[in-house]
ROROLO-460911 format. One line per field, with one value per residue (C-alpha): residue number from 1; residue in one letter; x, y, z. Coordinates in Angstrom, 3 decimals. Example, Ala and Ser with C-alpha at 12.3 -4.5 7.8 and 13.67 -1.06 7.14 Angstrom:
2
k	[1 2]
r	[a s]
u	[12.300 13.670]
v	[-4.500 -1.060]
w	[7.800 7.140]
//
This chain:
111
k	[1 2 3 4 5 6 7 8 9 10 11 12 13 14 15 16 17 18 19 20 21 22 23 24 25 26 27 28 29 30 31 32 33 34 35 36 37 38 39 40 41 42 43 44 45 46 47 48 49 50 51 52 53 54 55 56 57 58 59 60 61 62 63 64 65 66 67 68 69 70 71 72 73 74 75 76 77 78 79 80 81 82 83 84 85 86 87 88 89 90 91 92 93 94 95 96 97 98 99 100 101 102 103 104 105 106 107 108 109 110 111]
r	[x x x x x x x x x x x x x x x x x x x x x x x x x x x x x x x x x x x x x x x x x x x x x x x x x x x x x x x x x x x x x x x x x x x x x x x x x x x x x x x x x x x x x x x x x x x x x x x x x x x x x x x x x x x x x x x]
u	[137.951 139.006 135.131 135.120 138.458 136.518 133.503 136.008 137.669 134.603 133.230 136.991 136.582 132.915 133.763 136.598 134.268 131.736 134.614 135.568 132.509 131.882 135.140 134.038 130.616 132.549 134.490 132.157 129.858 133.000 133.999 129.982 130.637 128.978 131.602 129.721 130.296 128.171 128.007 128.201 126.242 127.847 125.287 126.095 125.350 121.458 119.826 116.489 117.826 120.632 122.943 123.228 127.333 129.274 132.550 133.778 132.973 132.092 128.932 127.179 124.591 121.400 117.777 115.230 113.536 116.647 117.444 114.211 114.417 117.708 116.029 113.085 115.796 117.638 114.043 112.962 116.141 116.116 117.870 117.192 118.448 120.297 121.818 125.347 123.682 121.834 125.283 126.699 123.416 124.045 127.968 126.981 124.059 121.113 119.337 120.134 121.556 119.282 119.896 121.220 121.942 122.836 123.790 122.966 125.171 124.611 127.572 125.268 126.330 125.743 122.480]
v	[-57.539 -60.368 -61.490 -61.358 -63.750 -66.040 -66.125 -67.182 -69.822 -71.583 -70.873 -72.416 -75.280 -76.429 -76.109 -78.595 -80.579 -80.988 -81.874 -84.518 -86.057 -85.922 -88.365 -90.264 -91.049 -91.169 -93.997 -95.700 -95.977 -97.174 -99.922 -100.902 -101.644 -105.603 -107.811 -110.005 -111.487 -109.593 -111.390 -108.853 -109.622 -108.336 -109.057 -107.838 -108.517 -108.776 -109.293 -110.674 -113.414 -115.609 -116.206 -119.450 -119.818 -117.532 -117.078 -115.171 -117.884 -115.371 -117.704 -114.886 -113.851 -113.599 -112.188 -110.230 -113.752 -115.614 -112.515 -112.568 -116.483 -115.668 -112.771 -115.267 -118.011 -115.824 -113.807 -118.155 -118.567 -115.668 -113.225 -109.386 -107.028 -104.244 -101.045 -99.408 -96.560 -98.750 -100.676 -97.052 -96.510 -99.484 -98.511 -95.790 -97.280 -95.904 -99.339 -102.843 -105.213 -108.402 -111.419 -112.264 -109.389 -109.176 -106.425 -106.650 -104.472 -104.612 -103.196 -103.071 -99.728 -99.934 -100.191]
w	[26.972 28.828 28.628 24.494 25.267 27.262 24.736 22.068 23.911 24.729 20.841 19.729 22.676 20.944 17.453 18.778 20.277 17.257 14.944 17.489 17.169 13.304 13.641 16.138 14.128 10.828 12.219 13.662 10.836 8.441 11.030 11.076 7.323 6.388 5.803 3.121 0.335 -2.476 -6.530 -8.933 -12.169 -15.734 -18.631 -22.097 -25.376 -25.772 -28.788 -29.864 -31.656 -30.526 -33.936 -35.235 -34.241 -31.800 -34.000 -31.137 -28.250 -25.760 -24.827 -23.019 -25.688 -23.613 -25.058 -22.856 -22.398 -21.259 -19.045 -17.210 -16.302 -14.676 -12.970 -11.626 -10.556 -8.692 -6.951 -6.334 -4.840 -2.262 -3.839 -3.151 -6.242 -4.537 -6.821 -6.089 -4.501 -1.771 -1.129 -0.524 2.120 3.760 4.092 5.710 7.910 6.311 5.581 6.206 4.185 2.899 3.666 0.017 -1.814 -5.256 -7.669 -11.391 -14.231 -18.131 -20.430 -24.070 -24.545 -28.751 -28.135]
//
């Protein structure tokens, strides 16, 4: 008996032990987090041919042609396109941040 007690107190004492250090790693990973400033690109409204007036003046109607020259300035300029899902990898120390990272959305959603 008192050796089925013992068994479980060290079995109790390691599961303590493993939690421990699931925290201790947690924590360490989230205060590795990059502290970096990171743009955020919202393009919307594409179309293959830019209207004549913008009765609306929201002067952000882009085509596939005008999107891709931004695309080029930005690769000539050193940026590195990074999704949401790598910025989540590199939160949590899977892969390393680029040296200029930026992250590219479009909201066309009635096309």
């Amino acid at each position: 008996m008192k050796t089925k007690k013992i068994i479980l107190i060290v079995i109790l004492i390691l599961i303590i032990i493993a939690f421990s250090v699931m925290i201790i790693v947690s924590n360490y990973q989230r205060n590795k987090r990059v502290d970096k400033d990171i743009p955020v690109l919202l393009y919307h409204n594409f179309v293959t041919t830019v209207p004549e007036s913008d009765e609306d003046n929201f002067n952000y109607i882009k085509t596939p042609q005008s999107f891709e020259e931004n695309i080029k300035v930005f690769l000539e300029n050193g940026y590195t396109v990074i999704s949401i899902k790598d910025l989540d990898d590199v939160d949590k120390g899977k892969i390393e941040l680029p040296e200029k990272p930026i992250i590219i959305t479009l909201d066309d959603g009635l096309l």
